[in-house]
Structures are given as C-alpha cells and as structure tokens.
N, C-alpha and C positions, 0 to 999 in steps of 0.2 A: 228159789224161794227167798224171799226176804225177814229176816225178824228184826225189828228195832236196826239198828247200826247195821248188821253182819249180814251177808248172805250164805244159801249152801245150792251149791248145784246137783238137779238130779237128773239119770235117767229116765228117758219113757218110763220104765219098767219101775222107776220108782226106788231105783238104789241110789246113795250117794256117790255122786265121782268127785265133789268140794264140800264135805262132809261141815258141820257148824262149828266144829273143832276148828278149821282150816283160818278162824275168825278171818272170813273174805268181806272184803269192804266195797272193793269195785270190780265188777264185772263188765265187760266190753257188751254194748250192743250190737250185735251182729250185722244191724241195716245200716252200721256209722262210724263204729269203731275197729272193724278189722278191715285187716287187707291181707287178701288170700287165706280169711278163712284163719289168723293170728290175730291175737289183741290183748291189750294189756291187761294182770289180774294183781289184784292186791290182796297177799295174805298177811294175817300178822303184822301190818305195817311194813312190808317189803314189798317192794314189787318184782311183775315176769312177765312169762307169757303164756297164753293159754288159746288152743287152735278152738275151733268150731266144734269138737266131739268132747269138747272137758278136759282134754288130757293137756297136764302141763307141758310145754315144749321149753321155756328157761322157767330154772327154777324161780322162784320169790326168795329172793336175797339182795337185790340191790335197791337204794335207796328208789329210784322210778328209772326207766325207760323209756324210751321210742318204739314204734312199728318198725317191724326187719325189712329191709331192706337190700338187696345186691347181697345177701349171707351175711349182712352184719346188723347189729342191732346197738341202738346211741342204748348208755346205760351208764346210772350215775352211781358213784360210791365215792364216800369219805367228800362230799361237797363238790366233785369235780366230776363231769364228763369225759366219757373215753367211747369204743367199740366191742362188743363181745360178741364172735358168733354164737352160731346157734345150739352150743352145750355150753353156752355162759365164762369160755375161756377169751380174757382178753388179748385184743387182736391190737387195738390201737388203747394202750394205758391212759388210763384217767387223768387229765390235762387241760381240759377246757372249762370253762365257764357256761358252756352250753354249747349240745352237739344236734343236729338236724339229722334225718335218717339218709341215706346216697341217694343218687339219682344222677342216671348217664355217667357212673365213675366219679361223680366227687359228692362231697359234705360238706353242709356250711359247717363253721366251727366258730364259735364264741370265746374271744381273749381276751380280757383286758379293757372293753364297750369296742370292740371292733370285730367285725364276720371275716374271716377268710376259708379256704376249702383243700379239703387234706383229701388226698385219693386211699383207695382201700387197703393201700402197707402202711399208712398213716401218715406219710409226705405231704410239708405245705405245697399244693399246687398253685394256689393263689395266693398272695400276702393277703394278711392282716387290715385292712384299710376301706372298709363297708361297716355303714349302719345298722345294715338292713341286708336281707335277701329272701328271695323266694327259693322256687324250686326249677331245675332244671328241663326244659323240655326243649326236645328235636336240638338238642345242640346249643340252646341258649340259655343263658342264666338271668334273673333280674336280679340287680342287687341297686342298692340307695346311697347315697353319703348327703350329711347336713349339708345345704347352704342356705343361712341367716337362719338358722334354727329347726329350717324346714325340712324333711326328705326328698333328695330327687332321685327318682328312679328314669335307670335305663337297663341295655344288655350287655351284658359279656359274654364271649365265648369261653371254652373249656380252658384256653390259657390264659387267661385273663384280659384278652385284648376288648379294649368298648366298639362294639357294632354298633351301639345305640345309645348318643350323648345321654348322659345322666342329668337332662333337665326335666323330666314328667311328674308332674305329681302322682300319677299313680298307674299300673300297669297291671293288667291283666289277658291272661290268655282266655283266645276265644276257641270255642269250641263248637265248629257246626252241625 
C-alpha cells in the first residue's frame, strides 16, 4: 500500500510485514526488479534487501545497493562502493566509485573514470583502463574505451586478453 511518499507492505491476511513506521520509500517490482526472488527496499532513507515473502534478507543501513550476486552484494557506504554478503558483513571494503553486481567470477569496479574487475576476495583481476562495460556472458566480457570522444566497444576474456578489437559502436548480446 502506498500513502503519499511511504509505503507499507502487507500480508494476504492483512498484517503488516513493512509496517508505515518502516517509512519505506521503494519497493522492488517483482516482474523487474528482483532476481531470484531479491530486490532492493528502502527504509528510512537506507537501503537492503528484501526477498519475494517481505522478509528483510540485508538489513537497510547502507547508503544504496545492487542485486546479489555469486553471495555478494555491491553496497555503498560513507560515498564509496565495496562488497557485503548476505548478513551485510563486508567481504570486499568500500573503495570504489562504483561497483557492478559479479557475473562468471568477476565485477566491474569504478576508480578514478575508469572500469576494471576485482574477483570475489577482491583482487584486481583486470586493470583499471575501460570506459565502459557490460556484463559477462559465456566467458566474455564487453567493455569500451574513448577514441576521439567516442566509445568503442569490443570483448575480453576473463584475463583480460581482447578477443574482439574494441572498434564497434555498440554491442549487444543476442538471445535466440
């Protein structure tokens, strides 16, 4: 249920499980914003997580979040990006400028205006050195760097080697 700003979440049965106390501001749409049944809840001006049945799974205390991922979950406090599994203990400490959720064993990571990919003990596996990236599938990664202002996108694999010159304006995976 919505009132003005806030929301509260109820039971079929018509009890509160995000009560209007909770001042929830956003609530995940189930057909959009979770994956597996997780997605993001903002109480209080904090953000978490919260599953498909109401029930918090991290609590709302960090400034916002990502969808979990491989057991970890991007999660921002004190202006900077890090890792927290899933009781909200930090696994990789807040360091980045912005963190992407894993996929195939790594994470884009934002330093400085440049993407590189930390694996899940927090290791640079990738330098520093992309504009731009997507998300990892079957083995491959898209990532961009400017030339003459522009993005070119191609592939790298999990070590960084380019499978696929980074001249394309734009890439996308297909799905038959």
């Amino acid at each position: 249920a919505r009132r003005g700003t806030t929301s509260a979440l109820f039971s079929p049965n018509g009890q509160p499980v995000l009560p209007w106390e909770a001042e929830t501001t956003e609530l995940p749409q189930p057909d959009r914003d979770m994956v597996h049944g997780i997605g993001k809840v903002v109480c209080h001006g904090q953000a978490g997580l919260i599953d498909s049945h109401g029930s918090i799974r991290l609590p709302c205390r960090f400034q916002d979040v990502g969808l979990p991922s491989e057991e970890l979950v991007p999660a921002k406090e004190t202006n900077r990006w890090g890792f927290v599994d899933l009781e909200g203990h930090w696994v990789i400490p807040p360091q980045f400028d912005l963190a992407r959720s894993f996929s195939d064993g790594l994470a884009a990571v934002l330093r400085d205006g440049a993407f590189g990919f930390v694996n899940p003990s927090g290791s640079l596996q990738i330098p520093f050195e992309f504009s731009d990236t997507g998300f990892a599938f079957q083995g491959l990664i898209p990532v961009a760097r400017l030339s003459q202002g522009q993005p070119r996108w191609g592939l790298i694999d999990p070590q960084g080697t380019i499978v696929l010159p980074l001249e394309y304006e734009a890439l996308e995976w297909f799905h038959p």
